[in-house]
HTML snippet that shows the backbone in 3Dmol.js (N, CA, C, O; Angstrom):
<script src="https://3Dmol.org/build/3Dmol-min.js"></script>
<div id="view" style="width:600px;height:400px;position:relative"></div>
<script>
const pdb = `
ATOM      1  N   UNK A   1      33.712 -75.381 -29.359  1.00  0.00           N
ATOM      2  CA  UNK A   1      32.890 -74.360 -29.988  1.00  0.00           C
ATOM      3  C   UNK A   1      32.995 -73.035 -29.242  1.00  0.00           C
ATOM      4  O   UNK A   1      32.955 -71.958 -29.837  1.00  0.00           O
ATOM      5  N   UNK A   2      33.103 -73.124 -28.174  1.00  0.00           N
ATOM      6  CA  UNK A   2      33.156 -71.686 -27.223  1.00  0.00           C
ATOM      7  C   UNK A   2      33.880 -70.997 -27.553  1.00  0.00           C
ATOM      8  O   UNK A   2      33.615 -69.795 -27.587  1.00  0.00           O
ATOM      9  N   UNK A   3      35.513 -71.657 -28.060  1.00  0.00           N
ATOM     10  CA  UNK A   3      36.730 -70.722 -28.424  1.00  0.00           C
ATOM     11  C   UNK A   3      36.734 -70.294 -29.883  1.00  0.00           C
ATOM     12  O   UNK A   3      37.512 -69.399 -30.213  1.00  0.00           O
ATOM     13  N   UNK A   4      35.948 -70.844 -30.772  1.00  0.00           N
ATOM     14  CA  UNK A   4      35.257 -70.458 -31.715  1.00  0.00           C
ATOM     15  C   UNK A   4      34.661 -69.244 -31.587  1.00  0.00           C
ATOM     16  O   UNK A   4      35.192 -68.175 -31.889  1.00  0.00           O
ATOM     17  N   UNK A   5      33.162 -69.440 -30.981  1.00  0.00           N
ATOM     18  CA  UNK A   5      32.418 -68.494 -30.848  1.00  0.00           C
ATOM     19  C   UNK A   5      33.021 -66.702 -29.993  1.00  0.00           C
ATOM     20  O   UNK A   5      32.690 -65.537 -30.212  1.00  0.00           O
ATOM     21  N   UNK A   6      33.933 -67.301 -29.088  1.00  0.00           N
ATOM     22  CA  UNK A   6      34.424 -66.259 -28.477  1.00  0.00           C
ATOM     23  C   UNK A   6      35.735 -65.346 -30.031  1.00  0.00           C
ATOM     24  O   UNK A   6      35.716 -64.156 -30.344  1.00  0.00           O
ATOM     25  N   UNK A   7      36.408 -66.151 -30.474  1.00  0.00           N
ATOM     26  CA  UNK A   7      37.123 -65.481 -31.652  1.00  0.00           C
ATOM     27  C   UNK A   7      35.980 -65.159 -32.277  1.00  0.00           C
ATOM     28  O   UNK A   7      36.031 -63.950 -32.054  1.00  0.00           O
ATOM     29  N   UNK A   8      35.077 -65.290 -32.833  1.00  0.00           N
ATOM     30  CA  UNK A   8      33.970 -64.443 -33.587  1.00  0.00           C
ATOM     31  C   UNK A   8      33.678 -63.233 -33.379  1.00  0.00           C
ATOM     32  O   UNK A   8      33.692 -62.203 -34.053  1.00  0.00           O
ATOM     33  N   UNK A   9      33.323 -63.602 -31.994  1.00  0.00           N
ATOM     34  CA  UNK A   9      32.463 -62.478 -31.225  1.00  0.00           C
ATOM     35  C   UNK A   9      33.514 -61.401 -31.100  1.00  0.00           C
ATOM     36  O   UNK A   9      33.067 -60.299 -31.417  1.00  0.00           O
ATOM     37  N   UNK A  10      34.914 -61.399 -30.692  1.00  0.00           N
ATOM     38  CA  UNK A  10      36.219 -60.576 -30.630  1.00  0.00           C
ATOM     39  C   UNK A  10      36.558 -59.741 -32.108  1.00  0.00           C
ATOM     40  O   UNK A  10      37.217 -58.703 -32.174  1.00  0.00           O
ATOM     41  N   UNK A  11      35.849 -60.568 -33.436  1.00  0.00           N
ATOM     42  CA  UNK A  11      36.586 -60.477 -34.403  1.00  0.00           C
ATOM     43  C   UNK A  11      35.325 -59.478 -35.009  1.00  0.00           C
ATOM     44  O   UNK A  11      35.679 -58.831 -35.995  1.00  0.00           O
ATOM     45  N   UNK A  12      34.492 -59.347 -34.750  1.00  0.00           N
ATOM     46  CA  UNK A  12      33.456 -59.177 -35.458  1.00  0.00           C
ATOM     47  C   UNK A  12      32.042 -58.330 -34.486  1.00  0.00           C
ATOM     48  O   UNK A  12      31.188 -57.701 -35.111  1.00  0.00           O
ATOM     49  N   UNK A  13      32.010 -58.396 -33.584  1.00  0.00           N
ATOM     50  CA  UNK A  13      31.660 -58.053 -32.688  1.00  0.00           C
ATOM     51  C   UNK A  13      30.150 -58.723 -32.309  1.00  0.00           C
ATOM     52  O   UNK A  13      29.549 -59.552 -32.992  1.00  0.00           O
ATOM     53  N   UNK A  14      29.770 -58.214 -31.207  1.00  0.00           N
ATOM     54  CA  UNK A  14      28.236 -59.091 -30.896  1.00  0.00           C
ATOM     55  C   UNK A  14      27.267 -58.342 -31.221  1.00  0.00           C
ATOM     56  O   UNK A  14      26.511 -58.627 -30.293  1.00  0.00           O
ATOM     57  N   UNK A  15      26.797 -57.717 -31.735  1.00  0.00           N
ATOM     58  CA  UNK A  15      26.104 -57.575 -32.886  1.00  0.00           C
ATOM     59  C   UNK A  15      25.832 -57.930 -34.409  1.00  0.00           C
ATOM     60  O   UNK A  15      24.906 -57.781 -35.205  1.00  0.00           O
ATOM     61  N   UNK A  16      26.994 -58.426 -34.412  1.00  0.00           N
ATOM     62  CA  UNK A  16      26.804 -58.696 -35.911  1.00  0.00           C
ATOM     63  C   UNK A  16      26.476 -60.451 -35.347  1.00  0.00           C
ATOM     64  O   UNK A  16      25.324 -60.853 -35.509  1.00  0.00           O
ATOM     65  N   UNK A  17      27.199 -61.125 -34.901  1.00  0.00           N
ATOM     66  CA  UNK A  17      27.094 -62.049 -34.096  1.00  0.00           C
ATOM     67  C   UNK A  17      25.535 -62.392 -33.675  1.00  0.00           C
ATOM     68  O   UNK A  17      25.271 -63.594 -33.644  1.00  0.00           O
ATOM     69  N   UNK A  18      24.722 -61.687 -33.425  1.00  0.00           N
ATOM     70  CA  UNK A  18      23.277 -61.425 -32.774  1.00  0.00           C
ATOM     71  C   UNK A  18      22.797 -61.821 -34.423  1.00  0.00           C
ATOM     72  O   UNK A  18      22.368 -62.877 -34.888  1.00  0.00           O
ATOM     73  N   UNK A  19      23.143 -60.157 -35.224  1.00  0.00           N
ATOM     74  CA  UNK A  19      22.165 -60.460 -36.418  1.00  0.00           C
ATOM     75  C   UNK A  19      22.639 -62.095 -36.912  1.00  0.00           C
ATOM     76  O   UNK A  19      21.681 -62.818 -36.637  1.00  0.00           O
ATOM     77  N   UNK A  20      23.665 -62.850 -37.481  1.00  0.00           N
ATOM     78  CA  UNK A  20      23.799 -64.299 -37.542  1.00  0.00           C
ATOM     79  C   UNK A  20      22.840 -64.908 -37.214  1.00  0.00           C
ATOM     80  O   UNK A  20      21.975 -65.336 -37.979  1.00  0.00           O
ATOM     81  N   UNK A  21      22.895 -65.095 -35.282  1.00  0.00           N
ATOM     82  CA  UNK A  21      22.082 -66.145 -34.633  1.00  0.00           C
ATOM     83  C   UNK A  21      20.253 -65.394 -35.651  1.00  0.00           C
ATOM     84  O   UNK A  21      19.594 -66.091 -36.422  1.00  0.00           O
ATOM     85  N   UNK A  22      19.971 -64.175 -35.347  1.00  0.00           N
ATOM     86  CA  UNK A  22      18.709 -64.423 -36.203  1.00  0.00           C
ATOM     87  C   UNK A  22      18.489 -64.541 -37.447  1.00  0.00           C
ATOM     88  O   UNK A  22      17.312 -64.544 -37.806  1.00  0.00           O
ATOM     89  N   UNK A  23      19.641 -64.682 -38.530  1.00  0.00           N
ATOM     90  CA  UNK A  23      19.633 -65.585 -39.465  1.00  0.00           C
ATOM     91  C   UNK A  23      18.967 -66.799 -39.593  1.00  0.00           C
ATOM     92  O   UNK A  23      17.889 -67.081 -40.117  1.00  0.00           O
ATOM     93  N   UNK A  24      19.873 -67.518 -38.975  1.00  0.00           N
ATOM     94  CA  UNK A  24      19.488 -68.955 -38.862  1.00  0.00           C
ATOM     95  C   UNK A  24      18.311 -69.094 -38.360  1.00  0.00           C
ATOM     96  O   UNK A  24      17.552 -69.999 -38.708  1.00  0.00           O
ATOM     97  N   UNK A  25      18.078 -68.370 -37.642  1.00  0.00           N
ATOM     98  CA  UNK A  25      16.751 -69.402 -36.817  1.00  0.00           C
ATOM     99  C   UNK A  25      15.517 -68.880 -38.065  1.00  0.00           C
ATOM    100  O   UNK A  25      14.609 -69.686 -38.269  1.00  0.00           O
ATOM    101  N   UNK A  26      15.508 -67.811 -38.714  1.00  0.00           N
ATOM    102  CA  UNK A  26      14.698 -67.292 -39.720  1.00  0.00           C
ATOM    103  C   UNK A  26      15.055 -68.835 -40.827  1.00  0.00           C
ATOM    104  O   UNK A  26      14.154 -69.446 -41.404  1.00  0.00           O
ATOM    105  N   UNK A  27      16.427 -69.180 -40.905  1.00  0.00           N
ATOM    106  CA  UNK A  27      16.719 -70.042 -41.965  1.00  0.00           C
ATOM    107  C   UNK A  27      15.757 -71.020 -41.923  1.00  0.00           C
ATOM    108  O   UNK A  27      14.837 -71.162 -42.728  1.00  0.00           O
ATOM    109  N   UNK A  28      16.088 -71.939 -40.596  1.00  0.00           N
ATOM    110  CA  UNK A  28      14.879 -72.855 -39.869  1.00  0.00           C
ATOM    111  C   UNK A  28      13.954 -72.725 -40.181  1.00  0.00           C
ATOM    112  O   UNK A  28      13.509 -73.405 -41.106  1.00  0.00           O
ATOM    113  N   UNK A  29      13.024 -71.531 -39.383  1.00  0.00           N
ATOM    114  CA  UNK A  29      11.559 -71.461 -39.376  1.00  0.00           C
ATOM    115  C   UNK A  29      11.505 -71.074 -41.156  1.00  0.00           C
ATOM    116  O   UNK A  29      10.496 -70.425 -41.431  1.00  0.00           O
ATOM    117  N   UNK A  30      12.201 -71.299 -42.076  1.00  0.00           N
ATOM    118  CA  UNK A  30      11.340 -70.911 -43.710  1.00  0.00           C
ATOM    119  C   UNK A  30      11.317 -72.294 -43.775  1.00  0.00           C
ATOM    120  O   UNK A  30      10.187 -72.781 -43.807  1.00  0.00           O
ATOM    121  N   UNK A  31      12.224 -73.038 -43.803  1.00  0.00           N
ATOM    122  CA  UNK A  31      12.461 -74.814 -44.021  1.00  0.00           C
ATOM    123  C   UNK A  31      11.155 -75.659 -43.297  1.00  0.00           C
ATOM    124  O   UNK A  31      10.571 -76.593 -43.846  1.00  0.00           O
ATOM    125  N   UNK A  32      10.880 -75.197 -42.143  1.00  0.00           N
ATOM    126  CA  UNK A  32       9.751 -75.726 -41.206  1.00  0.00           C
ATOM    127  C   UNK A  32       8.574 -74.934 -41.858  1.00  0.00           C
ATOM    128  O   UNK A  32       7.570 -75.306 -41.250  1.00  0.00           O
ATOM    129  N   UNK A  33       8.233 -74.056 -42.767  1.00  0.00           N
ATOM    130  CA  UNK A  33       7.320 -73.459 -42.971  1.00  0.00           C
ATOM    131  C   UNK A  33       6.801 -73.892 -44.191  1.00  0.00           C
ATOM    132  O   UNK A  33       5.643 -74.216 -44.453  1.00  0.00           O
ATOM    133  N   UNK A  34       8.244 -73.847 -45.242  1.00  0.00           N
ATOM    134  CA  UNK A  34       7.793 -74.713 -46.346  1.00  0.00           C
ATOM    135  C   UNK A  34       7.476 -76.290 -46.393  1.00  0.00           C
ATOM    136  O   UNK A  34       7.017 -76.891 -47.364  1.00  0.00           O
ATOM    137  N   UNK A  35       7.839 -76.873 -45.051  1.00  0.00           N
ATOM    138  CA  UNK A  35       6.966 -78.029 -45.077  1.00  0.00           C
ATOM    139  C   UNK A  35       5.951 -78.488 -44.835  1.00  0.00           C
ATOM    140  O   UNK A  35       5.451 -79.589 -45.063  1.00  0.00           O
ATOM    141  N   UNK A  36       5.389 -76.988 -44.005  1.00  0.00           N
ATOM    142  CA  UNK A  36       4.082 -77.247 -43.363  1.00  0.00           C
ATOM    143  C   UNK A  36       3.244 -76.427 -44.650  1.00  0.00           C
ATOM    144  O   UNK A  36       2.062 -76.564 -44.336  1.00  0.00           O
ATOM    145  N   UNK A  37       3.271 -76.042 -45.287  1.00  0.00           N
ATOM    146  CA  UNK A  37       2.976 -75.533 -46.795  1.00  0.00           C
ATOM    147  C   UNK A  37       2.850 -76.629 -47.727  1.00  0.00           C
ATOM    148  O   UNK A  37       1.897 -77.109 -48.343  1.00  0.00           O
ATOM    149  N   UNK A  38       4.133 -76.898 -47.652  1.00  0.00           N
ATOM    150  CA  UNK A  38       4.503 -77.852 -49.288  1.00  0.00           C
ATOM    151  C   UNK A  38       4.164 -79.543 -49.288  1.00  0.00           C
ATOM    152  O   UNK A  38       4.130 -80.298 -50.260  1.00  0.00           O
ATOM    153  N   UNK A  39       3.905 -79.885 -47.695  1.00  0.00           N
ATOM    154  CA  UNK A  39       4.168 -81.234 -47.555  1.00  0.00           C
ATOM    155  C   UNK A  39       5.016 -82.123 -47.515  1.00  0.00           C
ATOM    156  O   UNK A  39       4.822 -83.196 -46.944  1.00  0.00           O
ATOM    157  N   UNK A  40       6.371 -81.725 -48.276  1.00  0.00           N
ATOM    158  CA  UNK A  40       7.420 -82.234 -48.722  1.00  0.00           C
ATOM    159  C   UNK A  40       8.641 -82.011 -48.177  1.00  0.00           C
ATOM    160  O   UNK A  40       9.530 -81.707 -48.972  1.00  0.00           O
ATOM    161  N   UNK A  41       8.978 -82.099 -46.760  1.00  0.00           N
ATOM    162  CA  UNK A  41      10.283 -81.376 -46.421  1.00  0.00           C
ATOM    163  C   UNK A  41      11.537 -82.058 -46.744  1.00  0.00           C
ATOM    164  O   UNK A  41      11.654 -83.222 -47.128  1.00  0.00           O
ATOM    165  N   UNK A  42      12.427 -81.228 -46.550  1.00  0.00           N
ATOM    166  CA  UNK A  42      13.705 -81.293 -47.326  1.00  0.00           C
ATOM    167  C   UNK A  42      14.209 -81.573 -46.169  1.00  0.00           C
ATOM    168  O   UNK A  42      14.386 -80.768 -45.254  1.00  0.00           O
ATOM    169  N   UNK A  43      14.534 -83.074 -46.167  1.00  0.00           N
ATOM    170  CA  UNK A  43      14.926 -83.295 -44.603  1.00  0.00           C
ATOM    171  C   UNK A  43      16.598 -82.830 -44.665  1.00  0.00           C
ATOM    172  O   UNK A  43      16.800 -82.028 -43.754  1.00  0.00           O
ATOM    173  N   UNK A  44      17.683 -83.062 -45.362  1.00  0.00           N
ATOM    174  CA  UNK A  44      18.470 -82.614 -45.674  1.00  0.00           C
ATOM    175  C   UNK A  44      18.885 -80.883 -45.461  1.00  0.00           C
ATOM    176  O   UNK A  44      19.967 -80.440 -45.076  1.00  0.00           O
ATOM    177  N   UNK A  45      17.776 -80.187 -45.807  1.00  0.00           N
ATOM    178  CA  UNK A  45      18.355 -78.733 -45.591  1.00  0.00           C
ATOM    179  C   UNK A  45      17.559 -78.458 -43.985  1.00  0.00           C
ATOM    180  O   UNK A  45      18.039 -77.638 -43.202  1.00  0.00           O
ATOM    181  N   UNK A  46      16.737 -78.982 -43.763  1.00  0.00           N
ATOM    182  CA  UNK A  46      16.374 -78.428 -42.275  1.00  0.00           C
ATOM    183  C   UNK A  46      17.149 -78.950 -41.403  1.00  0.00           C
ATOM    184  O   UNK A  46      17.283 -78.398 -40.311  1.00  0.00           O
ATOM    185  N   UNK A  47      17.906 -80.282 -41.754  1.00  0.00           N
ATOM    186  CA  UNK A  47      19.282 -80.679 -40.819  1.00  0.00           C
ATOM    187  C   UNK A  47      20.337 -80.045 -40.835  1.00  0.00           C
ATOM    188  O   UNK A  47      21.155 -79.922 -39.924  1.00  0.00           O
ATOM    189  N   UNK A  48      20.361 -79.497 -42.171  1.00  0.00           N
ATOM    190  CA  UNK A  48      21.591 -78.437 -42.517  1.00  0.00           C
ATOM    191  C   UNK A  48      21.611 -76.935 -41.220  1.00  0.00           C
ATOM    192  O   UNK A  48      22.459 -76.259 -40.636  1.00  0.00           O
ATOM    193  N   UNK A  49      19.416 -77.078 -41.343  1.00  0.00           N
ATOM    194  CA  UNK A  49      19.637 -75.467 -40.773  1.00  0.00           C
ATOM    195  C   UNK A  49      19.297 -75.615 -39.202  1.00  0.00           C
ATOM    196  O   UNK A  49      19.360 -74.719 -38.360  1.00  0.00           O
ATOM    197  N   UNK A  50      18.922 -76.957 -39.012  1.00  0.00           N
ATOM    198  CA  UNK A  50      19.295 -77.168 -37.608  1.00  0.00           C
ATOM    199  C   UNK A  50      20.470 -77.556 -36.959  1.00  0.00           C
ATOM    200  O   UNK A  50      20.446 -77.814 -35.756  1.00  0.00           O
ATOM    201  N   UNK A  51      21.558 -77.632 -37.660  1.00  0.00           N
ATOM    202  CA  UNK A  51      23.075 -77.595 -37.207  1.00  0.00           C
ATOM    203  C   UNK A  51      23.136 -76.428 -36.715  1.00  0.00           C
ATOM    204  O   UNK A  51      23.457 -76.129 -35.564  1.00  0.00           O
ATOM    205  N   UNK A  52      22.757 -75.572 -37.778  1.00  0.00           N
ATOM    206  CA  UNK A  52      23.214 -74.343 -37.789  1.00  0.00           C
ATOM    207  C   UNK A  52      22.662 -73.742 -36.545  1.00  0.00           C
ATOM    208  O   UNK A  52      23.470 -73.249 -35.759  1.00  0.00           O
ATOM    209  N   UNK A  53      21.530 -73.718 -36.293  1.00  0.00           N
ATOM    210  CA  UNK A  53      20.982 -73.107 -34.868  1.00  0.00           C
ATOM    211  C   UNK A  53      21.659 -73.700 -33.773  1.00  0.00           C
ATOM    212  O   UNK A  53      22.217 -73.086 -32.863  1.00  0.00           O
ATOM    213  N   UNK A  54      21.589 -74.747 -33.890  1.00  0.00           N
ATOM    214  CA  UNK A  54      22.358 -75.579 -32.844  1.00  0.00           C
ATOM    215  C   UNK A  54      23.798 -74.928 -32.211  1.00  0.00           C
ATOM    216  O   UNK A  54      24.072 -74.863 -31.013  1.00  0.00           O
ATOM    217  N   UNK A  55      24.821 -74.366 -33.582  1.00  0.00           N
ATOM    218  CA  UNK A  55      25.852 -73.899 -33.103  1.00  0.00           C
ATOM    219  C   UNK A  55      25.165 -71.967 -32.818  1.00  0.00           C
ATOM    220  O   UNK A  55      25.802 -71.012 -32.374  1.00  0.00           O
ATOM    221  N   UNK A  56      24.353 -71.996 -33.076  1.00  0.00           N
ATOM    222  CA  UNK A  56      23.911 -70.283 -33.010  1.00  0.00           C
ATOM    223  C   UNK A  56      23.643 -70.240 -31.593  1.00  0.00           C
ATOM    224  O   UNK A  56      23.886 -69.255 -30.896  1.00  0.00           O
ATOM    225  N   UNK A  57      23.141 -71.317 -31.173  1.00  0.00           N
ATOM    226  CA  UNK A  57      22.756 -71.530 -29.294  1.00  0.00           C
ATOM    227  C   UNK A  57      23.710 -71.362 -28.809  1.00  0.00           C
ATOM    228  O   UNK A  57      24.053 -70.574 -27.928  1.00  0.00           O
ATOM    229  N   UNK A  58      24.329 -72.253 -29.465  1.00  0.00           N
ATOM    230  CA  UNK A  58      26.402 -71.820 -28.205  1.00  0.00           C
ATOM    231  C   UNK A  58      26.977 -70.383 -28.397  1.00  0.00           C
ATOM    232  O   UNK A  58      27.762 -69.837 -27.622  1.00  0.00           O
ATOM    233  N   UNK A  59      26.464 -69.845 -29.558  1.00  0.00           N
ATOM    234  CA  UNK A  59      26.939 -68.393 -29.388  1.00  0.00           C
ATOM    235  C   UNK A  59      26.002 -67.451 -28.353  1.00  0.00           C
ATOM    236  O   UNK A  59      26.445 -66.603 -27.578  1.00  0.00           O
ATOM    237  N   UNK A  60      24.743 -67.783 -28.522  1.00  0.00           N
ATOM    238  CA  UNK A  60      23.817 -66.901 -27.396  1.00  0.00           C
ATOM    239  C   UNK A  60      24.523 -67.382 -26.161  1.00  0.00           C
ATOM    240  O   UNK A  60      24.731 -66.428 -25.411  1.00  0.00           O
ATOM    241  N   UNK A  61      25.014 -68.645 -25.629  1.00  0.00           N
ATOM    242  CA  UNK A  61      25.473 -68.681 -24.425  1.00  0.00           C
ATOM    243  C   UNK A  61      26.449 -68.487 -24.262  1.00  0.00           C
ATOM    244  O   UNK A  61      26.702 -68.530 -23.058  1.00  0.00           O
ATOM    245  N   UNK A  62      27.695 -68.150 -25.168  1.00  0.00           N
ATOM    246  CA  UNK A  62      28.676 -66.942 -24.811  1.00  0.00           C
ATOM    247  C   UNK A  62      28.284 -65.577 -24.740  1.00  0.00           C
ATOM    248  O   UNK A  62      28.841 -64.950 -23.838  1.00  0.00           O
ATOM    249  N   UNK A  63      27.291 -64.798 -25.605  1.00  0.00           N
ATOM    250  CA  UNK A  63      27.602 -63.569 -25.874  1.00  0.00           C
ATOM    251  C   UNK A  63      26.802 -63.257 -24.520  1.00  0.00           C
ATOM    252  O   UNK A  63      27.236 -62.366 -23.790  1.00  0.00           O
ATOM    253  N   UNK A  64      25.669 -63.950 -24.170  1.00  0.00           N
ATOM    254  CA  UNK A  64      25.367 -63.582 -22.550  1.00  0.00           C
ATOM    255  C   UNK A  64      25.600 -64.471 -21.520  1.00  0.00           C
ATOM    256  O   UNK A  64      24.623 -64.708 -20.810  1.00  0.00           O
ATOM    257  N   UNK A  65      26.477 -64.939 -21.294  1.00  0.00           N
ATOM    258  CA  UNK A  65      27.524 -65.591 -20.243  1.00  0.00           C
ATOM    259  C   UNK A  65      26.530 -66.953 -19.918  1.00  0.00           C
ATOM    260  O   UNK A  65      26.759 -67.304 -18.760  1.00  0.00           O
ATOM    261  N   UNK A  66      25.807 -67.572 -20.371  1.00  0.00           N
ATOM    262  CA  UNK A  66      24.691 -68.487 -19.586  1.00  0.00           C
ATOM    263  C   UNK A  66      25.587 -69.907 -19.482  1.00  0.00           C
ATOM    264  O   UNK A  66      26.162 -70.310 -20.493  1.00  0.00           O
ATOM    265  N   UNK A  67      25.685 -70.687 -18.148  1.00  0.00           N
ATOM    266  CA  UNK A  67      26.441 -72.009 -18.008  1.00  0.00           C
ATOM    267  C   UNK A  67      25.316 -73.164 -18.262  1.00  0.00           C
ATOM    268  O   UNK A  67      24.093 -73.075 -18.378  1.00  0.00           O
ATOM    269  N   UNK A  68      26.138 -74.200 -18.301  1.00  0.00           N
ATOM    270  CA  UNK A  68      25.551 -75.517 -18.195  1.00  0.00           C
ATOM    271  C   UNK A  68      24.317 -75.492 -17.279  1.00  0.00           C
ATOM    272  O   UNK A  68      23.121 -75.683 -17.503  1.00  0.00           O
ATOM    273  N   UNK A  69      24.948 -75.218 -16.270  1.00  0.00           N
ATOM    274  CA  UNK A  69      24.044 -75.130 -14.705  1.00  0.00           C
ATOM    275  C   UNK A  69      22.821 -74.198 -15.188  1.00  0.00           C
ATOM    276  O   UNK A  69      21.752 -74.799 -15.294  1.00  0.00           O
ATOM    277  N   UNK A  70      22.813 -73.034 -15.449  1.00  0.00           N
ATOM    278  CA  UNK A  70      21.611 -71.940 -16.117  1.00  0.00           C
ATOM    279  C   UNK A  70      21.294 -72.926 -16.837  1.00  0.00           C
ATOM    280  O   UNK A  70      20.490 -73.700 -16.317  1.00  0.00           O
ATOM    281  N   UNK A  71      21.673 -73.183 -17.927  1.00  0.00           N
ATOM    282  CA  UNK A  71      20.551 -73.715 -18.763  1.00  0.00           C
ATOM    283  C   UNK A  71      19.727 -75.047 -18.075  1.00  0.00           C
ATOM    284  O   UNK A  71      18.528 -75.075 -17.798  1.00  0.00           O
ATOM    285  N   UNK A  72      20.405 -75.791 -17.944  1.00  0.00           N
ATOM    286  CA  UNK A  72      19.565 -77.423 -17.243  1.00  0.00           C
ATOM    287  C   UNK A  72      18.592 -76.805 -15.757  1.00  0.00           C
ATOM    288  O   UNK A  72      17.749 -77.512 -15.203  1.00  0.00           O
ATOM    289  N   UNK A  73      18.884 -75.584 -15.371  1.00  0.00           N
ATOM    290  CA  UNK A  73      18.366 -75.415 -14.071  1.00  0.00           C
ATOM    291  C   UNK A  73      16.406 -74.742 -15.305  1.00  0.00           C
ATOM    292  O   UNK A  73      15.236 -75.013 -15.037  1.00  0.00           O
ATOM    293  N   UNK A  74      16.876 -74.036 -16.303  1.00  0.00           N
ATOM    294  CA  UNK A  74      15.656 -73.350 -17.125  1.00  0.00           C
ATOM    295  C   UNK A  74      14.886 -74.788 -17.256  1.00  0.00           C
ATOM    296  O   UNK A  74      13.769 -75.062 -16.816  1.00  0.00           O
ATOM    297  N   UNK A  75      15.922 -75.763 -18.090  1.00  0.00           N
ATOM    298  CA  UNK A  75      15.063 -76.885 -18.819  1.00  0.00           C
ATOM    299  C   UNK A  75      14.066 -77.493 -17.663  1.00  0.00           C
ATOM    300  O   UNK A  75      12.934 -77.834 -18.007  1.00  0.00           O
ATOM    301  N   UNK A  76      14.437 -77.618 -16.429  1.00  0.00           N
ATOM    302  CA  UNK A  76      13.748 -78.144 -15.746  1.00  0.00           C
ATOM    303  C   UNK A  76      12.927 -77.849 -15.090  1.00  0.00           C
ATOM    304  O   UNK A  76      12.322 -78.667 -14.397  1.00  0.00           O
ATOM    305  N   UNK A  77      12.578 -76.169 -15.127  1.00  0.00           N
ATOM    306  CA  UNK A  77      11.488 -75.493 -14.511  1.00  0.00           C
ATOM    307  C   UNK A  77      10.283 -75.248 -15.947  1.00  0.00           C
ATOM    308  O   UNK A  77       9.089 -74.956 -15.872  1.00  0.00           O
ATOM    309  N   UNK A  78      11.137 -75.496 -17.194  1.00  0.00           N
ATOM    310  CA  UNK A  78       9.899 -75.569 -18.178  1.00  0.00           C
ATOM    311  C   UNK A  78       9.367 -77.127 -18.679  1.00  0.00           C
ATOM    312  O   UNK A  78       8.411 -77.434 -19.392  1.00  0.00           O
ATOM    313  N   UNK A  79      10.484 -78.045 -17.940  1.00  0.00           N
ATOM    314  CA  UNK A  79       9.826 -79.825 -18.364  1.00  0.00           C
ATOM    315  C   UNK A  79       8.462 -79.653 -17.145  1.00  0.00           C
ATOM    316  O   UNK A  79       7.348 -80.133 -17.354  1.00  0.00           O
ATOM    317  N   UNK A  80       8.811 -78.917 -15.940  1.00  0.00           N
ATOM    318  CA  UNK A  80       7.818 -79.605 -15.133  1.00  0.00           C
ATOM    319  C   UNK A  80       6.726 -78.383 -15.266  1.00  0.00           C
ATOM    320  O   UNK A  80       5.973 -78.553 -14.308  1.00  0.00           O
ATOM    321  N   UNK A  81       6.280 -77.218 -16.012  1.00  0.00           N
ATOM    322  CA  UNK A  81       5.638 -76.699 -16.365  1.00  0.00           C
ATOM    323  C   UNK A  81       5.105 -77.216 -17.003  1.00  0.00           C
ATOM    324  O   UNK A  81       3.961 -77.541 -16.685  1.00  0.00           O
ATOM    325  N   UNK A  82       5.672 -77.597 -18.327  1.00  0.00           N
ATOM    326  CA  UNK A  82       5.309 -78.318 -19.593  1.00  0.00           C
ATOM    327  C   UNK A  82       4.341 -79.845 -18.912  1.00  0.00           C
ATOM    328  O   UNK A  82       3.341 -80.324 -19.447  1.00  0.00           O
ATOM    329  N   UNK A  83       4.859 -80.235 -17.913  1.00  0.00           N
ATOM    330  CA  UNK A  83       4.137 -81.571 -17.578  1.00  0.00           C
ATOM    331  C   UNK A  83       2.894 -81.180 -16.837  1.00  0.00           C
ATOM    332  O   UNK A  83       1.946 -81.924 -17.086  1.00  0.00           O
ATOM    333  N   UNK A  84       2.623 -80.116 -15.909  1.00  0.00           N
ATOM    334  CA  UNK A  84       1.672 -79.620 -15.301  1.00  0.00           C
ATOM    335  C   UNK A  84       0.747 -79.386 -16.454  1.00  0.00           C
ATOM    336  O   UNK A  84      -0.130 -80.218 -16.684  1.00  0.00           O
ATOM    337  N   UNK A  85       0.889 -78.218 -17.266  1.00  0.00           N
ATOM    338  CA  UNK A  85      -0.114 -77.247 -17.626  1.00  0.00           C
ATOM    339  C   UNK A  85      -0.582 -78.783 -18.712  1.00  0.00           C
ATOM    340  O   UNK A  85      -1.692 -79.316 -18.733  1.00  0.00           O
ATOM    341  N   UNK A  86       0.424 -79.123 -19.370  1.00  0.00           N
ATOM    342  CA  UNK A  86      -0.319 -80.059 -21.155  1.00  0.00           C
ATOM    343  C   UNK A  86      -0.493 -81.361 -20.968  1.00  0.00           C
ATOM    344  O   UNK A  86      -1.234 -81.935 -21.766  1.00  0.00           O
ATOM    345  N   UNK A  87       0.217 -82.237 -19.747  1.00  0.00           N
ATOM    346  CA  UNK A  87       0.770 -83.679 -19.850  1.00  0.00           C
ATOM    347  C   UNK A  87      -0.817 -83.887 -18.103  1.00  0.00           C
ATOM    348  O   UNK A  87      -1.306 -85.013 -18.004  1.00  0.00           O
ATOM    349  N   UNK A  88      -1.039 -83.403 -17.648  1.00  0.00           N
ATOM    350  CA  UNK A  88      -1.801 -83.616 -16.449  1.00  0.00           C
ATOM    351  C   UNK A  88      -1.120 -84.068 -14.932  1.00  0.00           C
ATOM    352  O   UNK A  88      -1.715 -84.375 -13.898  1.00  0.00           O
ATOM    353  N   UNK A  89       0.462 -83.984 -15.222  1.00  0.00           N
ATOM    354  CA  UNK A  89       1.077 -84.749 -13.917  1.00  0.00           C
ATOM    355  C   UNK A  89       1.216 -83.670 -12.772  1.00  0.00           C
ATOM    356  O   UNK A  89       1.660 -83.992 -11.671  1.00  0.00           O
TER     357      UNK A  89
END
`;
const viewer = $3Dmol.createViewer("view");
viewer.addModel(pdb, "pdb");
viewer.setStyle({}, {cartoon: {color: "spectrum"}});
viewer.zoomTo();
viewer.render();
</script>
């Protein structure tokens, strides 16, 4: 996906690239919105539009350089936040 995302970003530039990634995640949050509305979610298109974010993440971590290491080093200063402030540990 990186060599993907990097031909994008070359082809098209990172901005337009940017507006995309907030596409999708707008795509998401209507799918998650109309279910919390409608009752009825469309499990099918919110998988559709959580692919889609999914690959929109690997583009935020090309277009601002973030590694493996950055990210798992974030996840783990917000799991043990997350366990302090809501979980009581």
């Amino acid at each position: 996906m990186e060599e993907i995302s990097r031909e994008l970003i070359d082809r098209y530039g990172e901005d337009r690239e940017k507006m995309k990634i907030l596409e999708e995640l707008n795509e998401l949050s209507i799918e998650i919105y109309r279910d919390i509305n409608h009752g009825e979610p469309d499990r099918r298109k919110i998988l559709e539009e959580r692919t889609d974010v999914e690959l929109m993440l690997k583009m935020i971590d090309e277009i601002y350089s973030y590694s493996e290491m950055s990210r798992e080093k974030m996840w783990e200063r917000k799991k043990e936040k997350i366990e302090r402030k809501y979980l009581d540990r």
